[in-house]
KOLKETI-517609 format. One line per field, with one value per residue (C-alpha): residue number from 1; y, z, x. Coordinates in steps of 0.02 Angstrom, whole numbers. Layout:
nr <- (NUM:...) $
yy <- (Y:...) $
zz <- (Z:...) $
xx <- (X:...) $
This chain:
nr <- (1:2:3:4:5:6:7:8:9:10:11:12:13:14:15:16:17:18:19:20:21:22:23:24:25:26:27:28:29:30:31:32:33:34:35:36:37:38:39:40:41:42:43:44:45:46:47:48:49:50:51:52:53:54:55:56:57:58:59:60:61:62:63:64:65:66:67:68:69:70:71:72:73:74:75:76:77:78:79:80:81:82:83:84:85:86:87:88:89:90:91:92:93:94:95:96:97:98:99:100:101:102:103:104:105:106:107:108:109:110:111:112:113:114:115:116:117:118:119:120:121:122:123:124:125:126:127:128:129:130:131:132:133:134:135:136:137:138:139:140:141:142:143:144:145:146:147:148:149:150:151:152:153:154:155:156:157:158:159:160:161:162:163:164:165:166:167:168:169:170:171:172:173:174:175:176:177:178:179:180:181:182:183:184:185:186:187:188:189:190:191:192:193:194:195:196:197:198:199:200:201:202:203:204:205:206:207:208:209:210:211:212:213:214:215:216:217:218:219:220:221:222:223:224:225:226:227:228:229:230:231:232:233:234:235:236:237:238:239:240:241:242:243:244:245:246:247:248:249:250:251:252:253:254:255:256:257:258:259:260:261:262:263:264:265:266:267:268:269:270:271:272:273:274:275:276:277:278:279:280:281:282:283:284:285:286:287:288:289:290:291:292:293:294:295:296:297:298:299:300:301:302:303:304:305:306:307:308:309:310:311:312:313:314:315:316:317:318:319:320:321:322:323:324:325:326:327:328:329:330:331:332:333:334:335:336:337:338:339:340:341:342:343:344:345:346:347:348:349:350:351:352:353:354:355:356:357:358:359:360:361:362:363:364:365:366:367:368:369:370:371:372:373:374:375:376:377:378:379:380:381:382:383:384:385:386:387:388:389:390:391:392:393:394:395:396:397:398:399:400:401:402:403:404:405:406:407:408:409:410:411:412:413:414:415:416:417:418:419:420:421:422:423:424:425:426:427:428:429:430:431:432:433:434:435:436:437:438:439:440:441:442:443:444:445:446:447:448:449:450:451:452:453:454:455:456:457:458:459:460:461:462:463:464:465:466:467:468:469:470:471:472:473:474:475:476:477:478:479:480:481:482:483:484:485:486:487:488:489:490:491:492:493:494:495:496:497:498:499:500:501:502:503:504:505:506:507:508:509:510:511:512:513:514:515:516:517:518:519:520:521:522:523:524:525:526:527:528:529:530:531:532:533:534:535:536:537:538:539:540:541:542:543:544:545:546:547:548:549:550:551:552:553:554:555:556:557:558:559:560:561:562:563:564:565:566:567:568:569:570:571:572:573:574:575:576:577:578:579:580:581:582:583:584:585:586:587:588:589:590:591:592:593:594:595:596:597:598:599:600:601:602:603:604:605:606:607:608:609:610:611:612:613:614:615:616:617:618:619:620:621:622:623:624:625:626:627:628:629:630:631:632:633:634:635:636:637:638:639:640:641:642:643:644:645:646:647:648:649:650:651:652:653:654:655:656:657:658:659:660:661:662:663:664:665) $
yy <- (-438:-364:-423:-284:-450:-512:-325:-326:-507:-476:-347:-423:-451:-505:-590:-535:-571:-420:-433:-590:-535:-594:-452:-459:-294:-236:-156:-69:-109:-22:67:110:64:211:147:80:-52:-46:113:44:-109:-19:76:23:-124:-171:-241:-99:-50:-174:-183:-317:-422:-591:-545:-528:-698:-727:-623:-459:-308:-218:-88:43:229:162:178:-20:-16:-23:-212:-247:-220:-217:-379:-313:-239:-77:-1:47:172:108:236:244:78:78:-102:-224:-376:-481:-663:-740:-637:-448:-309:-146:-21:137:277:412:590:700:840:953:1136:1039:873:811:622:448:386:205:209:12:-116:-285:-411:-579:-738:-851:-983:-1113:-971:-939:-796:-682:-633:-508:-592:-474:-296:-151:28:30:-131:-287:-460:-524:-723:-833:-975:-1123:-1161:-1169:-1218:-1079:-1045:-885:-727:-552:-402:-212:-81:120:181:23:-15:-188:-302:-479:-666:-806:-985:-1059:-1228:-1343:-1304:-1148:-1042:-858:-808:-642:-515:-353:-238:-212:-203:-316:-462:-498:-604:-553:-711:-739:-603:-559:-367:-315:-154:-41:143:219:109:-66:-189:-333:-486:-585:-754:-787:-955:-1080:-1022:-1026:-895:-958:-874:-917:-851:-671:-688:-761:-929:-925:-1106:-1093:-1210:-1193:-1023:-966:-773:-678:-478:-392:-201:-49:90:202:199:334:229:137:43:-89:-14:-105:-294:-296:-297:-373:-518:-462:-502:-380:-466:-307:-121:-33:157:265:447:549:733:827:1002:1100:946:768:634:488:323:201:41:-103:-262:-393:-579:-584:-444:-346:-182:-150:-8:145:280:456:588:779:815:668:748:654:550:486:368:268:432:400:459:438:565:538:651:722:756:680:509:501:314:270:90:28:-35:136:267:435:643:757:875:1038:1028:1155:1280:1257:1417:1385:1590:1736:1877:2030:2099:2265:2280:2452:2499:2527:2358:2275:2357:2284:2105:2104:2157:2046:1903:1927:1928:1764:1672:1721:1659:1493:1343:1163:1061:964:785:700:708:800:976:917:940:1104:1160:1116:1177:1354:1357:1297:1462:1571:1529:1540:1706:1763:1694:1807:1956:1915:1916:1768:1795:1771:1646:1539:1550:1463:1349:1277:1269:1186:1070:1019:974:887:784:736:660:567:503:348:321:312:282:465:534:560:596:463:355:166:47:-53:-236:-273:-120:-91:75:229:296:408:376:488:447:572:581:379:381:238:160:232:404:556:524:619:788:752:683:834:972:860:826:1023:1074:944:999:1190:1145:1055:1215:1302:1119:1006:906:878:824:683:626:623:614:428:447:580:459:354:466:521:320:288:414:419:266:261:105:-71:-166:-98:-132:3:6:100:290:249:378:423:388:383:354:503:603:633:537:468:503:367:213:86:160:97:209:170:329:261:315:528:661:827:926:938:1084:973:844:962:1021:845:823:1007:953:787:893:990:829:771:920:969:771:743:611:614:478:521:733:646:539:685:818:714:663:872:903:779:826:1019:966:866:1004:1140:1045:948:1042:1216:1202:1298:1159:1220:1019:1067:924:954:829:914:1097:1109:1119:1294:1321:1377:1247:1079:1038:853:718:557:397:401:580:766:868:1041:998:938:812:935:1105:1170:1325:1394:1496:1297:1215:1334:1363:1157:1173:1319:1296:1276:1416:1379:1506:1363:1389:1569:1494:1504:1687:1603:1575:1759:1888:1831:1661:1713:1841:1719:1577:1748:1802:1626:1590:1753:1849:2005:1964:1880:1863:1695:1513:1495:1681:1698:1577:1684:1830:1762:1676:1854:1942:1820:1922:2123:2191:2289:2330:2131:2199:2319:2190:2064:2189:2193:1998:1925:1784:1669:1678:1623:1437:1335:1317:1484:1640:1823:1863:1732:1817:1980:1920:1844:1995:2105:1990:2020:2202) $
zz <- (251:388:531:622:688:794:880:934:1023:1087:1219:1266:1165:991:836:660:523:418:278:306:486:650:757:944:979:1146:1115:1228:1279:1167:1050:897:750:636:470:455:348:340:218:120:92:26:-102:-279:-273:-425:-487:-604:-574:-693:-625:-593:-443:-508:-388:-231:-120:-92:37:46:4:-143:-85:-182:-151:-93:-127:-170:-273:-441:-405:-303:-444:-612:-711:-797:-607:-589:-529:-347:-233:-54:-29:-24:-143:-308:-343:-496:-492:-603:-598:-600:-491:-473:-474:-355:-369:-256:-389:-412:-406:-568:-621:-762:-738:-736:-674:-492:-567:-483:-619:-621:-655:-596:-532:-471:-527:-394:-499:-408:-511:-525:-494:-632:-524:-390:-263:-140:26:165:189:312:286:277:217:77:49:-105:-118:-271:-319:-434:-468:-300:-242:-145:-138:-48:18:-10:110:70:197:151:226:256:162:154:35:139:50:159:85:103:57:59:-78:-138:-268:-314:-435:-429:-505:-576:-722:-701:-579:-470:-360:-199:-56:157:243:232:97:-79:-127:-311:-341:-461:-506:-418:-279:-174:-182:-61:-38:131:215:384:453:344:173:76:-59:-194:-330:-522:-689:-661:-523:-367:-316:-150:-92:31:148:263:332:310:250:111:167:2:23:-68:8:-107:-164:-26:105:154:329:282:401:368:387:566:568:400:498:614:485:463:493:507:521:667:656:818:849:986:1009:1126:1174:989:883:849:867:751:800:646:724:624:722:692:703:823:932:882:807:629:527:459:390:391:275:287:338:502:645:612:718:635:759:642:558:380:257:81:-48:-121:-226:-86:-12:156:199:373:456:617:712:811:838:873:748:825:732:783:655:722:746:620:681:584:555:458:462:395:498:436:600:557:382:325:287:118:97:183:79:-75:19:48:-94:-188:-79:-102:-290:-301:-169:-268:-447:-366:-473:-484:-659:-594:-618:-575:-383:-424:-502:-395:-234:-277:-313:-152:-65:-147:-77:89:88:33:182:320:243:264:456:472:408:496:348:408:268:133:256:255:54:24:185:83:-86:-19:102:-74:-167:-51:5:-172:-187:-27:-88:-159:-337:-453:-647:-657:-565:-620:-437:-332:-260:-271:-184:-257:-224:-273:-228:-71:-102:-142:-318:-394:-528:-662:-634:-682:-677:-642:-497:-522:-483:-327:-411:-303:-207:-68:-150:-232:-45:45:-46:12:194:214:173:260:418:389:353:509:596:548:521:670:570:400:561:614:455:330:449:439:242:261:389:232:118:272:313:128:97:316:397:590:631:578:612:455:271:231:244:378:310:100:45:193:189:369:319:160:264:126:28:-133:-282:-397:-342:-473:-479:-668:-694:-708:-578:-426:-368:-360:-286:-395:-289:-118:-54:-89:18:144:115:137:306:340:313:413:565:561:534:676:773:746:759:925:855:963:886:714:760:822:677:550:636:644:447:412:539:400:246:277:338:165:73:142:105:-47:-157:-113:-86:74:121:177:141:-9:-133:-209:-349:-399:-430:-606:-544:-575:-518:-348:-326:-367:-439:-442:-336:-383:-294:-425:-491:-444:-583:-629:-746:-715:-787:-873:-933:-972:-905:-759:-670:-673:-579:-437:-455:-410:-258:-192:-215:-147:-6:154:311:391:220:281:394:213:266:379:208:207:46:-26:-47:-94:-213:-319:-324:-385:-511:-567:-610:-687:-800:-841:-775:-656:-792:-813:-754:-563:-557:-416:-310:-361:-327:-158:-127:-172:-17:69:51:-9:-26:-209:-238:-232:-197:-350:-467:-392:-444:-621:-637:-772:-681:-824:-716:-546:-492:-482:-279:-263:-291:-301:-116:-54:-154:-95:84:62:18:145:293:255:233) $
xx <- (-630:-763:-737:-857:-948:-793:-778:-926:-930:-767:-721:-541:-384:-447:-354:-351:-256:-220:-77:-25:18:-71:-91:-149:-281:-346:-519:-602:-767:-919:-762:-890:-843:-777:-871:-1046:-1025:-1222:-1173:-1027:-1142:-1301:-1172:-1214:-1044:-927:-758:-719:-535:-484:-318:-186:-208:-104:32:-46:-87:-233:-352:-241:-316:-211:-113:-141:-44:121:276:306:93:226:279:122:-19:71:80:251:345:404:561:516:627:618:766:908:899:816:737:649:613:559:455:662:737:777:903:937:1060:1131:1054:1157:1100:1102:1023:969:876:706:728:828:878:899:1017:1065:1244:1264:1148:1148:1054:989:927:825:867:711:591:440:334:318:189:175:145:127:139:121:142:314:388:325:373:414:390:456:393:408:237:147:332:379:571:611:555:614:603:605:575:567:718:823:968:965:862:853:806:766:768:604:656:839:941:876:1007:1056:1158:1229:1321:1348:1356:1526:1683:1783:1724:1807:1782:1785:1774:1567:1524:1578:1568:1558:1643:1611:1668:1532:1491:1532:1387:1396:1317:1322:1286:1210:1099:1215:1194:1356:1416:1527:1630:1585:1669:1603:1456:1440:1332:1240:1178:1052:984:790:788:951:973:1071:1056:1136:1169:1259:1391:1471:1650:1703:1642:1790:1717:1563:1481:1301:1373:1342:1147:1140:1086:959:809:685:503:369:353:250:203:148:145:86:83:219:175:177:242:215:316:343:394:456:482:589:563:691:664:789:750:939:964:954:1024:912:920:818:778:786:597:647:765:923:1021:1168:1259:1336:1428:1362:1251:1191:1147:990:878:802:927:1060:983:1083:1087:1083:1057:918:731:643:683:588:582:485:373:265:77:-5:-119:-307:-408:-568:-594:-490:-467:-593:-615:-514:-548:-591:-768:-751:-681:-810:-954:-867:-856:-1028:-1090:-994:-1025:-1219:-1207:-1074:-1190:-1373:-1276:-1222:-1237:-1177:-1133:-992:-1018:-855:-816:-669:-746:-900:-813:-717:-907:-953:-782:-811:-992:-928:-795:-945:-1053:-898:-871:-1058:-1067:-882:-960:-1115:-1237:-1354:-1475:-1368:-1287:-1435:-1453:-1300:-1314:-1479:-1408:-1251:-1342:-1445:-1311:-1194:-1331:-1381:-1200:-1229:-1415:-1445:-1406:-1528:-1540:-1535:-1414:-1220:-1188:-1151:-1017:-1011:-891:-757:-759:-580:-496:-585:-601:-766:-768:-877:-994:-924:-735:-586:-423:-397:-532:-568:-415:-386:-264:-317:-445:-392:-373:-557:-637:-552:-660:-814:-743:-696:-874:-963:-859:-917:-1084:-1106:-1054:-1227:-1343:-1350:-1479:-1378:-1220:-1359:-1394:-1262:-1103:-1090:-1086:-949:-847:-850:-751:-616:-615:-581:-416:-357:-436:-374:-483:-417:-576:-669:-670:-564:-388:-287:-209:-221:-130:-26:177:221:404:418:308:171:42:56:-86:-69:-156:-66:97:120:290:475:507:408:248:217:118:96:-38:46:-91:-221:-154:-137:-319:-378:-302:-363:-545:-523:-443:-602:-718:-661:-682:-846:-881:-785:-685:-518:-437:-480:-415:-237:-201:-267:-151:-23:-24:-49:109:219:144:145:338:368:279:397:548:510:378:403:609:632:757:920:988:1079:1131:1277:1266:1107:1164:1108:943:903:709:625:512:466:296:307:395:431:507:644:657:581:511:475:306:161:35:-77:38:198:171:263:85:37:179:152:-50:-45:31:-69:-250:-364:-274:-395:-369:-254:-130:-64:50:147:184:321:416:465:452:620:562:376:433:535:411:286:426:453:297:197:298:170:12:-106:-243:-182:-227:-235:-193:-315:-206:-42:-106:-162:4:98:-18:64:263:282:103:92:-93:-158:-321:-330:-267:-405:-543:-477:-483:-592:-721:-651:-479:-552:-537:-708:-644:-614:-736:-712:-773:-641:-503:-534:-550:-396:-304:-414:-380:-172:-200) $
């Protein structure tokens, strides 16, 4: 929905409907719009996503790239892993469960040892109601009867139903164990866990054979909730009846960090209980935690649930300013040749932009090294191509986005890797963001005209303006601290990221858009989402987490190459090879990246011996070797000189490599 006409009739407190929510906005007067919807609307448009949209009410946008997309845009639903509960429902009812952790050396499990299972009995179909970026709201129905709602929220323990109607039934029970009753709730007990199911508003819970019956009048409230076996307080009954109606998310920046503000806000105004992962600063007031795949998940009660992360420093420059002369001879020379045998072929925006990334790298160096002719060579061919992306399409042209009319979203022409239904969009838009940002450096002129086509792609994967067309942060997980690639979600396991440095790259790139575009708004929320992700990336991706799960000791590897709601892997969705699972969460290494040094050679040197066994003459070895400079130095630049041009990266080059190396030296 554009509602870019109300905004700019309106200069008080406006109303808009987003989600199903009403939400009450003070603009200020003359606030420009982020996005020209002028652009979006002279894209070429079309429905081509082909995805499900038969569960979501009418006028929400899909939500695609969250954690919950699985039950949202899937005709069959999804197991989704709000955290610490695993969840499915189905168009009857649904079941959850308290996974247990397991491991094997390649795989960090959320087994389901037990589950619950909720009937709504009379219910034929779901839909998802409202969202926000945190929480969803399942609503059953009998036909265009509605019974009940359902409430999840990433990070709460509690799944709550509200009775939409008199005389509205559950039936629940469990795989297995012992059913007991505690005044107004019945707990299920099994060997690894106690499951319990409580009562508030007037609804009534009943024991049958080998389930229990909740009768449920208008508005009343079942909360159901898991604590394992060891826990012998129920801690969690207490706000099990303060009902969760809507998630807020704020951040501002403190000194050298940020700090995040999840907000739960109750119906009733009381506490509720939450709980926090590793990557959050814990505050465990309540004394309890859970252990979930990622590690202690420690609780706490509240509104306002705050952690603090540390603002990255962004370099868009290596330093070359005391590299030898010999070394800069060979960096010249070899700049001059890579920059004169430029070309582009890439089609899809994925290869496209790592084209236009690598170009963007070889002109930054040439300004660094002061070599303005060759500076200006690449500057043209560069300006050339990235503006032929941001053209108008023609019947020609295999380079060119167009805008989604169901999904909301830009896509490019040539789609790859699931483009076209929302699946990675941020690692492709950040190679076109980064270079449009370093362009701009040296071309006012390409700036004036193309910036409001760029603002497009950063609006489409880390939107900060809720009066456009485009939905706010995409990809973002302000509560898991990192983004999330696939835009459907259509796995058992939750949704997943694989490329955690391109993430980071995209945020990179939009930090630097918005400098050299004096966006302050649009620099906050960007270093703020790069202060989480590089946080999340640390702990979760590149294993530097000192969080140890005990449970999860067979786990034998350094890293992790690819999270999951529901499981953490070490593969990847395109090789087998161990050079791979680490080359993905390097590239595409931009000056900002060395902060990695902070790691330390211990921890460098095993990812390095992990993942190249007798050579760097192997996929992403340019990225490995880079990432080694990083720890013990041992002749990188030597063993760069030797490397085939087969080996390099199409967003790297061989000037950048050796810089790389030289700048360490």
């Amino acid at each position: 929905m554009n509602y870019s006409k109300l905004f700019r009739i309106f200069s008080f407190t406006s109303v808009i409907t987003i989600a199903g929510y009403i939400y009450y906005i003070n603009i200020p007067e003359n606030r420009p719009l982020f996005i020209n919807s002028k652009i979006i609307s002279n894209l070429p448009q079309k429905d081509a996503s082909k995805i499900n949209t038969g569960r979501l009410a009418d006028g929400l946008v899909p939500p695609t790239n969250k954690w919950y997309s699985g039950i949202a845009l899937q005709k069959t639903p999804r197991t989704v892993f709000p955290s610490p509960l695993s969840f499915t429902p189905s168009d009857s009812g649904f079941y959850f469960n308290l996974p247990k952790v397991d491991a094997n050396e390649n795989t960090i499990f959320s087994s389901k040892v037990d589950r619950v299972t909720v009937e709504v009995l009379s219910a034929t179909s779901y839909k998802i109601t409202r969202y926000d970026e945190l929480s969803v709201t399942l609503t059953y129905s009998s036909g265009n009867n509605e019974i009940g709602s359902l409430t999840l929220v990433a990070g709460s323990p509690y799944i709550q139903f509200r009775a939409l109607q008199n005389d509205v039934q559950l039936l629940i029970y469990a795989d297995s164990g012992n059913i007991s009753k505690s005044i107004d709730r019945f707990t299920f007990t099994t060997k690894e866990n106690i499951y319990t199911a409580a009562s508030f508003g007037g609804s009534l819970i009943t024991p049958e054979t080998t389930a229990v019956k909740a009768n449920m009048p208008f508005g009343s409230l079942v909360t159901l909730y898991g604590l394992p076996i060891t826990e012998k307080t129920d801690i969690l009954y207490e706000n099990a009846m303060n009902y969760i109606v809507s998630t807020k998310v704020s951040y501002e920046k403190i000194n050298d960090n940020f700090e995040t503000n999840l907000k739960i806000e109750t119906e009733n105004k009381k506490p509720t209980t939450y709980s926090l992962l590793p990557h959050q600063t814990k505050d465990n007031n309540a004394g309890f935690s859970y252990d979930t795949i990622y590690g202690e998940q420690s609780i706490s009660d509240g509104t306002d649930f705050k952690f603090t992360t540390p603002n990255i420093q962004i370099n868009d420059d290596l330093e070359l300013d005391q590299i030898s002369t010999t070394n800069r001879e060979l960096l010249i020379l070899t700049l001059r040749q890579e920059i004169n045998g430029t070309r582009y072929t890439a089609t899809d925006s994925y290869f496209g932009g790592k084209e236009l990334y690598r170009s963007a790298q070889l002109l930054q160096l040439a300004q660094n090294l002061g070599e303005t002719e060759i500076a200006g060579t690449i500057k043209n061919k560069l300006k050339n191509q990235i503006t032929s992306w941001l053209s108008t399409a023609d019947d020609r042209s295999k380079q060119y986005f167009y805008y989604d009319t169901r999904l909301k979203t830009i896509v490019g022409v040539d789609t790859s890797f699931g483009t076209e239904e929302a699946n990675d969009h941020h690692f492709h838009y950040g190679y076109f963001i980064y270079a449009a940002a370093i362009i701009s450096k040296y071309d006012n002129e390409f700036k004036t005209n193309y910036g409001k086509y760029i603002d497009i792609l950063v609006a489409d994967i880390a939107n900060y303006d809720d009066r456009g067309i485009l939905p706010i942060r995409r990809y973002f997980d302000p509560y898991f601290g990192h983004s999330w690639a696939s835009g459907t979600s259509p796995f058992d396991d939750g949704n997943n990221q694989e490329s955690s440095s391109e993430a980071l790259n995209a945020w990179i790139g939009t930090v630097l858009w918005a400098d050299i575009t004096e966006n302050k708004e649009l620099k906050l929320q960007a270093e703020w989402m790069l202060s989480n992700e590089t946080r999340a990336t640390d702990l979760y991706w590149m294993n530097i987490s000192t969080n140890k799960i005990p449970s999860a000791d067979a786990y034998k590897r350094n890293i992790v190459s690819l999270n999951w709601g529901g499981k953490r892997d070490y593969s990847t969705f395109f090789s087998s090879e161990p050079n791979a699972k680490l080359g993905i969460l390097l590239l595409p290494m931009s000056p900002t990246t060395q902060y990695q040094k902070s790691y330390g050679s211990n921890v460098i040197d095993a990812h390095i011996n992990e993942a190249v066994k007798d050579t760097f003459n192997i996929k992403f070895g340019d990225y490995l070797l880079m990432y080694s400079a990083l720890g013990k130095k041992n002749g990188q630049l030597e063993k760069a000189k030797q490397f085939p041009d087969s080996i390099i990266d199409e967003a790297n080059s061989r000037s950048y490599m050796y810089a790389w190396i030289m700048s360490l030296e």
